[in-house]
N, C-alpha and C positions, 0 to 999 in steps of 0.2 A: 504494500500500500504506500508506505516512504517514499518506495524508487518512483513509482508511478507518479506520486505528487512532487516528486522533486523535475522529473522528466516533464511535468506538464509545466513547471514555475520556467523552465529553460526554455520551454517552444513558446511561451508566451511572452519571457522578453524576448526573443527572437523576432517576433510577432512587431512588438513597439518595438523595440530598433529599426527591422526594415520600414518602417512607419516614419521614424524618426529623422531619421536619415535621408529618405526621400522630400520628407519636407523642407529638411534643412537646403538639402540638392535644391527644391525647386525654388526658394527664397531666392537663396544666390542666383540660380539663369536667369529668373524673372527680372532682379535688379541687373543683370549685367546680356538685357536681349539685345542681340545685335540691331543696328536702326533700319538695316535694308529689310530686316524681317517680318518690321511694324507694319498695321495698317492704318493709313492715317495719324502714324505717330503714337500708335497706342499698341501696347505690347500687352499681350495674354497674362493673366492673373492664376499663374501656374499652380499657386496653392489654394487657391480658392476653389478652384476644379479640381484638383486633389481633394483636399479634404469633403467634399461635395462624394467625389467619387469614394472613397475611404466611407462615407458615411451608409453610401446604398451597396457596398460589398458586404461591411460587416455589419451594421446597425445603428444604431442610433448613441450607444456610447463611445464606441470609437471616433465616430464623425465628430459627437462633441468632444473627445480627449483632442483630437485631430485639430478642430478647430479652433480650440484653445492657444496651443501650441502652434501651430501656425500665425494665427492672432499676434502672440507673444514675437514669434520670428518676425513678421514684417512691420509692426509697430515699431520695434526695436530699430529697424533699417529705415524707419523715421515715414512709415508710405501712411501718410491721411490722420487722422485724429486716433489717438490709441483707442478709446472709448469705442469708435466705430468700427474701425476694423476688427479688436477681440469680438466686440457682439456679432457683427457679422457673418463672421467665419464659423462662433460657435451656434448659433441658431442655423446656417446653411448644413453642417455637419451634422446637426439633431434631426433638423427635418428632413434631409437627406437618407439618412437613415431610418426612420418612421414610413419609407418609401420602401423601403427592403421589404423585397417578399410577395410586394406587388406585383399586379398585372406588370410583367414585360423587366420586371425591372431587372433581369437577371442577364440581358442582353446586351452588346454591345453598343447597338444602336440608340440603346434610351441614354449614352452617354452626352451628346451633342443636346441633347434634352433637358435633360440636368444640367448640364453646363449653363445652360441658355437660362432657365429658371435660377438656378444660384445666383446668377450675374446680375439680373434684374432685383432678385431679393437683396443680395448683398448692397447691389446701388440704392434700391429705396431706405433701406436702413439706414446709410450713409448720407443720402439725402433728408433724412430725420433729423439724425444728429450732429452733421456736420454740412448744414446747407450750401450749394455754391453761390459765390456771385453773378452768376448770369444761370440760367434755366438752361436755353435752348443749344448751348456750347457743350455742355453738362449732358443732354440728352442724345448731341449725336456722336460722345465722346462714349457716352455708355452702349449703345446699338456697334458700334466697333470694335469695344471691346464683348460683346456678346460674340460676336462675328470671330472674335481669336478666339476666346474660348470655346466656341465650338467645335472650330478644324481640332485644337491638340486635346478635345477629351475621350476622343477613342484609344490614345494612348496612356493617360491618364489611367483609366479605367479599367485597361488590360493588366496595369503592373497592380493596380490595386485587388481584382479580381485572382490575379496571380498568388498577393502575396497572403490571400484571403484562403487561397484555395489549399497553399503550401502549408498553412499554422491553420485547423481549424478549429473554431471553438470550442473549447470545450462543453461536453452533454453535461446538462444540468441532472444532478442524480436525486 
């Protein structure tokens, strides 16, 4: 019974490390995406679709630990209002997660979906708390970036669904 629980405590920080890790990853390329890659000068919001994605592989706690922690990473790299982006990240990872299990959700395709829903929720949140100066600059800054995060959340989703598939959770006894 020991080994068993000691071997489940190892796959499971296994589990959050690869988690870890990749958010730490996508922090950094996000802040350092090349400019020819932009559209419209607006670069994909790589953890925000992670965690988004993290939330509808594993659940709804993960997505919030996920969004926490990412929250924390790009706050810290100074991107928007700390307030805004922790709550952000961590509400798009909860209800990302509350989506698990659903119709379709188990596919690839509903990644571009979620992405596109996180991005909008994450900006009206953002838009609550930390209003812009101009509206309509704000609006098609966001439809842009909706439009990056859709092309890279099939990849997204692959690694999360990977790393989902590799550690899985343990059966409730």
């Amino acid at each position: 019974m020991r080994a068993l629980l000691l071997s489940w405590e190892a796959t499971s920080l296994q589990f959050v490390a690869a988690h870890v890790v990749a958010l730490v990853a996508a922090a950094a390329v996000e802040r350092a995406w090349p400019q020819a890659l932009r559209i419209g000068n607006v670069a994909p919001d790589l953890v925000l679709v992670l965690v988004a994605c993290i939330g509808i592989t594993r659940g709804r706690l993960a997505g919030y630990a996920a969004g926490l922690l990412g929250g924390f990473l790009l706050a810290a790299s100074g991107e928007g209002s700390f307030a805004a982006v922790l709550v952000a990240l961590m509400v798009v990872g909860l209800l990302a997660g509350l989506v698990r299990g659903r119709v379709f959700a188990d596919h690839v395709l509903v990644a571009p979906v979620i992405a596109l829903l996180a991005t909008l929720l994450a900006s009206l949140i953002e838009l609550i708390v930390s209003p812009p100066s101009e509206f309509v600059p704000w609006l098609a800054e966001v439809a842009r970036l909706m439009l990056c995060n859709a092309i890279i959340s099939p990849l997204s989703y692959l690694y999360a669904r990977a790393v989902s598939r590799r550690w899985p959770p343990r059966a409730e006894t």
